[in-house]
C-alpha angles and dihedrals in degrees: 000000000000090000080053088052092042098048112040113093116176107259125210103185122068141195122246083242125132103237098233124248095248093060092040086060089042091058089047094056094041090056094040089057085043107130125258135182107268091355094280095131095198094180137117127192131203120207108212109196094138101106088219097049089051085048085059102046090050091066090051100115128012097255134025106028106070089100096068090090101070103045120095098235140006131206118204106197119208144184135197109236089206101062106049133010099212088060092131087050094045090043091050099058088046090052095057096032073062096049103044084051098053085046083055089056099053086255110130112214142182133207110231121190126236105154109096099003132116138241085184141359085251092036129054113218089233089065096040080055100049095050089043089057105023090251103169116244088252091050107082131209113227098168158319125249111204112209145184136099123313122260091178126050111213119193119250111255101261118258084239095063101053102110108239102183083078085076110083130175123228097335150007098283 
């Protein structure tokens, strides 16, 4: 795991390469275990193959998803607000299990954020979202994973620039 952790960089630039079945089930399974407050699991995830679809989502929010068209597949990770109150944090932890899994696989993957950002001045691109795709108003959009296979190798962050006065001992001090 920690070769997974040192080694997974978020990647921007895809392949025109169909991502294979297998994986694609793999993926499903590793969202689906993916941990939730009191096992609620209030999530819902939408899997974005359609070209055109992909062409669309891309456009969700004025920087940082442009990318998304290119990419072979998107993932747009939801949560129902009424069933659990903690639905940002569940839907977190599924987004990077997902992620570290994909990494596992030699797919390179990026978080993209959709939560409190804007289409628009006047549109969220939550709600742009949710009318592109059909979301009901009470499931919420967290975020889009973009995910093929990497056309660009990025170098691991060295060991010497983790920043180690993050890490405190029984206290804030």
């Amino acid at each position: 795991m920690i070769e997974i952790l040192r080694t997974r960089r978020s990647i921007r630039k895809y392949e025109k390469k169909t991502i294979d079945k297998n994986m694609l089930d793999i993926l499903k399974e590793a969202l689906l275990r993916s941990p939730s407050s009191r096992g609620i699991n209030p999530w819902t995830f939408i899997f974005v193959d359609d070209r055109n679809l992909l062409q669309h989502l891309s456009q969700a929010k004025e920087h940082g998803s442009g990318f998304l068209k290119d990419a072979e597949l998107g993932i747009v990770i939801c949560g129902d607000e009424t069933k659990s109150d903690v639905w940002v944090e569940d839907c977190s932890i599924a987004s990077i299990v997902l992620q570290l899994t994909a990494h596992s696989l030699g797919l390179g993957t990026c978080w993209i954020q959709i939560r409190k950002r804007s289409y628009t001045k006047e549109i969220s691109s939550e709600k742009y979202i949710q009318e592109l795709l059909n979301i009901p108003e009470h499931v919420r959009v967290e975020c889009m994973v973009s995910i093929g296979y990497p056309a660009q190798i990025k170098t691991p962050l060295p060991f010497r620039r983790l920043d180690f006065d993050k890490i405190k001992y029984n206290g804030f001090q």
